[in-house]
C-alpha positions as CSV (number, residue, x, y, z in Angstrom):
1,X,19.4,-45.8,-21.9
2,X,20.3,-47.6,-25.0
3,X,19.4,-51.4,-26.4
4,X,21.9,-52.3,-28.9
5,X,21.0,-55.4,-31.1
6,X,23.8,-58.4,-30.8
7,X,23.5,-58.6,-34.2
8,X,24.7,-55.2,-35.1
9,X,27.9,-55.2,-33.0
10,X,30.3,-56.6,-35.5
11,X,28.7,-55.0,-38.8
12,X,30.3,-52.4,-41.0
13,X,27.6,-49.9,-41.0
14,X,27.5,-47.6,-43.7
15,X,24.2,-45.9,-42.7
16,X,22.6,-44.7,-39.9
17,X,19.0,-43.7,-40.2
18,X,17.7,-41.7,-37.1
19,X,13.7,-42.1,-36.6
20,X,12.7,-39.8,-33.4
21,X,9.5,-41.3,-31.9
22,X,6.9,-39.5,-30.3
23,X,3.4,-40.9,-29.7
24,X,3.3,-42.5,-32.8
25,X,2.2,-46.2,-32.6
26,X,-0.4,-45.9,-35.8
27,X,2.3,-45.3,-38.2
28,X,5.6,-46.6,-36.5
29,X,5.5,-50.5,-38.0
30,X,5.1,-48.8,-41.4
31,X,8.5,-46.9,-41.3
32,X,10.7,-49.1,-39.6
33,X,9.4,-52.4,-42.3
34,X,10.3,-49.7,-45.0
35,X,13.6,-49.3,-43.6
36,X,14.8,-52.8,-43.2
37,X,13.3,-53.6,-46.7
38,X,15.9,-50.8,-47.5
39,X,17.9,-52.6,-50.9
40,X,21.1,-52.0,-49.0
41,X,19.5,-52.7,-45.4
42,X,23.0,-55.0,-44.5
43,X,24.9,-52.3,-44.5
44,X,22.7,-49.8,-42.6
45,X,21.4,-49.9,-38.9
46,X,18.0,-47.7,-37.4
47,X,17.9,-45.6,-34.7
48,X,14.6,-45.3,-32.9
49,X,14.8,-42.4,-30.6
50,X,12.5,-42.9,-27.9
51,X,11.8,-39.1,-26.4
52,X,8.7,-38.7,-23.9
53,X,5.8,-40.8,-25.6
54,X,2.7,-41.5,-23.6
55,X,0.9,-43.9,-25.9
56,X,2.4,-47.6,-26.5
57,X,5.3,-46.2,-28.7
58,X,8.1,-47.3,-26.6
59,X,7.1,-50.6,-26.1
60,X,6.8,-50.8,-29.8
61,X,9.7,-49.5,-30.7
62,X,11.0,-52.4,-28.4
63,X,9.2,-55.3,-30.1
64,X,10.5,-53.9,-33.3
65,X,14.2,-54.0,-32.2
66,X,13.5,-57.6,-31.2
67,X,12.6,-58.4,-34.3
68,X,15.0,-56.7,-36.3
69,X,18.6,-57.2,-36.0
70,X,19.4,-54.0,-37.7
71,X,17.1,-52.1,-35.1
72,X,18.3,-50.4,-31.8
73,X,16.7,-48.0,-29.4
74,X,17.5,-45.3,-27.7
75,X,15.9,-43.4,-25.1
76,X,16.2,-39.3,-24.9
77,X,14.7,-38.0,-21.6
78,X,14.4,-34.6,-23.9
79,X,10.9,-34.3,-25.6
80,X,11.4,-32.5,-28.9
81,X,12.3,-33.5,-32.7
82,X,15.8,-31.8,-33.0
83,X,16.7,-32.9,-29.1
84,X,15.5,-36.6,-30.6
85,X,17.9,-36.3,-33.9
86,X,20.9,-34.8,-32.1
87,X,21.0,-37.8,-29.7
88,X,20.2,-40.1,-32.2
89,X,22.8,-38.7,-34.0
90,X,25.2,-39.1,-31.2
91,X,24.7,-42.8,-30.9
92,X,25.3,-43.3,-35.0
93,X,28.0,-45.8,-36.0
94,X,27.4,-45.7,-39.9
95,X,29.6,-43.1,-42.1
96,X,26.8,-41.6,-43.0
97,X,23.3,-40.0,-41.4
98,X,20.1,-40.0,-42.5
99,X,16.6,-39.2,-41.0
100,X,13.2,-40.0,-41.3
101,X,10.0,-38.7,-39.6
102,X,8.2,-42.4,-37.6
103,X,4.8,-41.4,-39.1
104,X,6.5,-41.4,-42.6
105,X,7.9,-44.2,-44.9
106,X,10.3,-44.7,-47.8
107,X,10.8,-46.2,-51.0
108,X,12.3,-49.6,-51.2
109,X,15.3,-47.9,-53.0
110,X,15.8,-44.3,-51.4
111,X,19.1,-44.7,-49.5
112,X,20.8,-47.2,-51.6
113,X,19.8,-44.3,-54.4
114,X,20.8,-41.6,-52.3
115,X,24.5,-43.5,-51.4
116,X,25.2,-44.8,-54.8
117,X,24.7,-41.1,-56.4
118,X,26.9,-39.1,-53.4
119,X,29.6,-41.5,-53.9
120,X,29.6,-41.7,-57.6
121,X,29.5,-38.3,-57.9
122,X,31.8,-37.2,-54.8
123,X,29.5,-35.0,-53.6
124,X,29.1,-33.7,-50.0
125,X,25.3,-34.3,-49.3
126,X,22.3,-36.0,-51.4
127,X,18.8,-35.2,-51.1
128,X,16.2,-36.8,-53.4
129,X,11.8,-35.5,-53.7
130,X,8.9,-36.5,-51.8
131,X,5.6,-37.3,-52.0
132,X,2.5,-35.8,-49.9
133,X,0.1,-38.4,-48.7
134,X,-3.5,-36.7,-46.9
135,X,-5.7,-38.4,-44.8
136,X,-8.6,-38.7,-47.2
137,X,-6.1,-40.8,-49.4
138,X,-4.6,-37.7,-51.8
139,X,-1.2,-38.0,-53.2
140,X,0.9,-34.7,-54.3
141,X,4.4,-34.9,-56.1
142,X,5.4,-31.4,-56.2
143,X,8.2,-32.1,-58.2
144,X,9.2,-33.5,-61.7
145,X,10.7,-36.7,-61.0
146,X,12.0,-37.1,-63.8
147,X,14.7,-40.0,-62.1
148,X,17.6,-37.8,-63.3
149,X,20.8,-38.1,-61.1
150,X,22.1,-34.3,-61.6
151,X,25.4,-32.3,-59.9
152,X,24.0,-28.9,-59.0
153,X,25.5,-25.3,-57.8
154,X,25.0,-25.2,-54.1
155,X,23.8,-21.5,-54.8
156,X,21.1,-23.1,-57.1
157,X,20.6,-25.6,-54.1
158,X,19.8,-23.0,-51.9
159,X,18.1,-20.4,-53.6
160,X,15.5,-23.0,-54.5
161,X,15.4,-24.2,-50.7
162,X,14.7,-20.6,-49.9
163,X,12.1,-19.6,-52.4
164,X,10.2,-23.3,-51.8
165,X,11.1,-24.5,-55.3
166,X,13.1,-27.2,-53.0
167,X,12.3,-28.7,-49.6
168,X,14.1,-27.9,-46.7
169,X,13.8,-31.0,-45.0
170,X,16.2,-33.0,-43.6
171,X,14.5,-36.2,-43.9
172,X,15.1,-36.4,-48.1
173,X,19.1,-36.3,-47.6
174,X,22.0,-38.0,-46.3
175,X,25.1,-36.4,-44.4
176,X,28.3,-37.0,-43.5
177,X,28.3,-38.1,-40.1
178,X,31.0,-35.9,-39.0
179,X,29.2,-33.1,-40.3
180,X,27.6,-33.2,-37.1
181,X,30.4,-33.2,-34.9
182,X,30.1,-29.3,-34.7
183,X,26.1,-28.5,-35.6
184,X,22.9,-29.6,-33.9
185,X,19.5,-29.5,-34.7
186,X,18.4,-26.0,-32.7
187,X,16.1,-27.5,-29.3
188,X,13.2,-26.0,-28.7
189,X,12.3,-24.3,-31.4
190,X,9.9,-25.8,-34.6
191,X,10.5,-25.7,-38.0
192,X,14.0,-26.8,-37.5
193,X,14.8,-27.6,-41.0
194,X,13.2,-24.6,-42.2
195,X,15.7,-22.4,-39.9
196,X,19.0,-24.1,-40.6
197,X,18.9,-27.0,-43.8
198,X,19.7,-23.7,-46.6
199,X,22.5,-22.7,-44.3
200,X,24.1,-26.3,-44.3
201,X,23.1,-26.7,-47.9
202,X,25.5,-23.4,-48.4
203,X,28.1,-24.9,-46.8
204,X,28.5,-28.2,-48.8
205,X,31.3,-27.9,-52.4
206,X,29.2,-30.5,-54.0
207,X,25.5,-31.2,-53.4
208,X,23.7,-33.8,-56.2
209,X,19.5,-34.5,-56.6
210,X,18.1,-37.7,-57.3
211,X,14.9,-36.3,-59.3
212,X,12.4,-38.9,-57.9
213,X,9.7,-39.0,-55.2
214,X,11.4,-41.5,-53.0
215,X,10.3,-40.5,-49.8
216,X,6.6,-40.9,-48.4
217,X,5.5,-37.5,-46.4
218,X,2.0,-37.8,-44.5
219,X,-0.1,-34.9,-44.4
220,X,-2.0,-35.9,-41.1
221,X,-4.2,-34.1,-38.9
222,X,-2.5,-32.9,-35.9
223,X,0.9,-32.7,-37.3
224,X,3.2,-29.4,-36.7
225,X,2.7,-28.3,-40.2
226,X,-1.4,-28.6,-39.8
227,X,-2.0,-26.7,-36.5
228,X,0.6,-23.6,-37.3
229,X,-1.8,-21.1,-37.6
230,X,-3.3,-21.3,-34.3
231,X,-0.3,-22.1,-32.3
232,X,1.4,-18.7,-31.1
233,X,4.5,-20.3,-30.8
234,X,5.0,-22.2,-33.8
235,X,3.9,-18.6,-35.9
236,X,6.5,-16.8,-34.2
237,X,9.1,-19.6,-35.1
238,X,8.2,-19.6,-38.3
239,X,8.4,-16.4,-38.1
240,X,11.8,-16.2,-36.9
241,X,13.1,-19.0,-39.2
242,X,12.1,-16.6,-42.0
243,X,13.7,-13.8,-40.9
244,X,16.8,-15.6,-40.5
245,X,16.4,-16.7,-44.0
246,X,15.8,-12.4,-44.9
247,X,19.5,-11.8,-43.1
248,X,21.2,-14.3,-44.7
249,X,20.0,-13.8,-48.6
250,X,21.0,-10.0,-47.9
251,X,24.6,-11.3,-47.2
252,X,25.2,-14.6,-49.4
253,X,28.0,-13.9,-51.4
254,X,27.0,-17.1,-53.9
255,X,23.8,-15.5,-55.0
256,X,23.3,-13.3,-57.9
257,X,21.3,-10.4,-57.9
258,X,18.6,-11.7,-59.5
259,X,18.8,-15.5,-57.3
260,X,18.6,-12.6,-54.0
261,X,15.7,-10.5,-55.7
262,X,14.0,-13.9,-56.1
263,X,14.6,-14.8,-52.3
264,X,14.0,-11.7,-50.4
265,X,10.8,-11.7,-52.5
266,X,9.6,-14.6,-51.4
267,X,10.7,-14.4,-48.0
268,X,9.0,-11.2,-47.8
269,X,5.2,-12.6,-48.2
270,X,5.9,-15.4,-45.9
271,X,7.1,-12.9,-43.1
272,X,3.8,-10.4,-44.1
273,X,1.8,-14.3,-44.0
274,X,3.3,-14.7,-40.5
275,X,2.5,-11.4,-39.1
276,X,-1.2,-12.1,-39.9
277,X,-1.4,-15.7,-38.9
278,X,-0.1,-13.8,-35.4
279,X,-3.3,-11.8,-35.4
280,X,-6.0,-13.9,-36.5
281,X,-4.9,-16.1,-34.0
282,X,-6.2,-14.0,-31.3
283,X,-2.9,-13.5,-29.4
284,X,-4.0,-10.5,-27.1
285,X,-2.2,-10.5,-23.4
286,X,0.4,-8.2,-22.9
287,X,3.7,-10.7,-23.4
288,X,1.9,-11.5,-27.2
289,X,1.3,-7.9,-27.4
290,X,5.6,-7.4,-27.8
291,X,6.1,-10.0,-29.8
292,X,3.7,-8.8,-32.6
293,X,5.5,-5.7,-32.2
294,X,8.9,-7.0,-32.3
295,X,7.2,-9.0,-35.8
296,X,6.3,-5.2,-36.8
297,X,9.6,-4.1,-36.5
298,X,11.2,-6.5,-38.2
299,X,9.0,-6.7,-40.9
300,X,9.2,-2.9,-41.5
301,X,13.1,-3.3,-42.5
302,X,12.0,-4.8,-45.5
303,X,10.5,-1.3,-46.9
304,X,14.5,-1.0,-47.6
305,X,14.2,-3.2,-50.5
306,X,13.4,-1.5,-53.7
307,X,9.8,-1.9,-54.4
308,X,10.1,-3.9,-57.4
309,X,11.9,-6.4,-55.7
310,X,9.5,-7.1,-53.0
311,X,6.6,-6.7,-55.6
312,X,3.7,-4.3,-55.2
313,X,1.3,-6.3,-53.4
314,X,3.6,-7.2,-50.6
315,X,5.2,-3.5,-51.0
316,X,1.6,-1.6,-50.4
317,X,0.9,-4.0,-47.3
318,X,4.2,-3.4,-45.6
319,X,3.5,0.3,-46.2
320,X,-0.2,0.2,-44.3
321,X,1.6,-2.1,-41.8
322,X,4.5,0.5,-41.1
323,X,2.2,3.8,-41.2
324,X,-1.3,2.3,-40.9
325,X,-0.8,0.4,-37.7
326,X,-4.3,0.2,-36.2
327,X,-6.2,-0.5,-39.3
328,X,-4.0,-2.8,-40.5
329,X,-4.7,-5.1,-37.5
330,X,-8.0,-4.3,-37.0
331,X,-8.5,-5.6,-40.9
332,X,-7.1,-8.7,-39.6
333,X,-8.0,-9.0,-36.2
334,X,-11.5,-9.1,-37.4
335,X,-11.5,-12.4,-39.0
């Protein structure tokens, strides 16, 4: 089902920002006001995605589209982020896609920033920093934000995406929209962004930053990234997002050696990371039983890599995980 606003029908849209919705009626008002205070907010229109919410979401998604011209909804009978952003995607009518998460919020500024510096520079994709806001009131900027607008190599792009020098998240960047006339978000697994965003990001000509925090990422309690480690599932798709990332810095033409050595490095830890997340969680029936050892086995390709590369630390612990099997997990299992 979709509710399109009369108001929107005879606009130019420029910019379509997709917000998937999910039992989020705490923090829902706060993104949609900071998208139609957006500075270029006439020439954009928001897509709430409606997908399975059991609290008062809908209905507030609802009262917010009867309030705000620029505001439709749309209703997904798929429960899931990417399912949310690929039908939100498929209702867009601007030239250009954006997303944001409904428990975060943006600067006043971010997409008329993010639009002024792709089409100034010609480039295929922008994607700007964020900020990290906790629960007991914290604030992170992991970045510089120096407010530079800057043209960079999409090899730099994604060899900083890969060694988290960069996010990978999709909610800092704006797209074509017919970029996504032949990808999707992948449905049903997390850490979607983490599994695909470097591969798009290699496939852009021109990619340019906008070196300021302009997006507002909240750290709560029950969000994907703060119940990983004892969710089975999400490990192994972490997992399995990292060892996608392993395959594809081993074949990247646009890397240099030392951008690779720098990847499979990192990638390295976080599979080893994974792999022990999988056992302290407890996982012990027989199904969980082959997928640790399918993790074993694909870690264990890694000894490949010349030592220096992976570094010793991670080198030794592959080593007692390939040859050293039942202390290795009972070291872990333990905890």
């Amino acid at each position: 089902m979709v509710e399109t606003n009369k108001g929107l029908r005879n606009r130019e849209l420029l910019l379509s920002v997709i917000v998937p919705v999910h039992n989020v009626e705490r923090y829902l008002s706060d993104c949609v006001e900071s998208l139609v205070a957006q500075s270029m907010a006439e020439q954009m229109e928001v897509i709430l995605v409606e997908n399975g919410s059991t609290d008062s979401s809908e209905a507030l998604c609802r009262r917010l589209a009867a309030t705000y011209p620029m505001v439709r909804v749309v209703v997904s009978d798929m429960v899931g982020l990417s399912a949310a952003r690929n039908f939100g995607v498929s209702h867009a009518r601007g030239k250009l896609v954006g997303f944001v998460d409904s428990d975060d919020y943006v600067e006043p500024e971010m997409f008329s920033c993010l639009v002024d510096a792709k089409l100034s520079t010609g480039a295929d994709i922008a994607y700007c920093n964020y900020m990290l806001e906790y629960d007991d009131g914290r604030c992170e900027r992991p970045f510089p934000d120096t407010g530079n607008v800057v043209v960079r190599s999409v090899a730099d792009v994604v060899g900083d995406i890969i060694a988290e020098r960069s996010t990978s998240s999709s909610c800092v960047r704006i797209y074509n929209r017919d970029f996504f006339n032949s990808r999707q978000f992948p449905v049903g697994e997390y850490y979607e962004d983490h599994s695909t965003v470097y591969r798009w990001m290699s496939e852009m000509q021109r990619i340019v930053h906008v070196d300021s925090a302009l997006y507002h990422y909240r750290m709560r309690s029950g969000s994907i990234t703060s119940t990983t480690n004892s969710n089975t599932k999400k490990i192994l798709d972490f997992f399995n997002a990292d060892y996608g990332r392993m395959e594809f810095a081993g074949s990247y033409a646009g890397f240099s050696r030392r951008q690779r050595n720098d990847a499979m490095r990192h990638i390295v830890r976080n599979l080893m990371r994974h792999m022990r997340d999988y056992i302290v969680a407890g996982a012990t029936d027989g199904e969980n039983d082959k997928l640790l050892a399918y993790m074993r086995m694909q870690c264990r390709q890694a000894l490949a890599l010349p030592m220096p590369v992976v570094g010793f630390g991670a080198w030794r612990r592959l080593r007692h995980m390939a040859y050293f099997w039942h202390s290795y997990y009972s070291h872990y299992a333990r905890r």
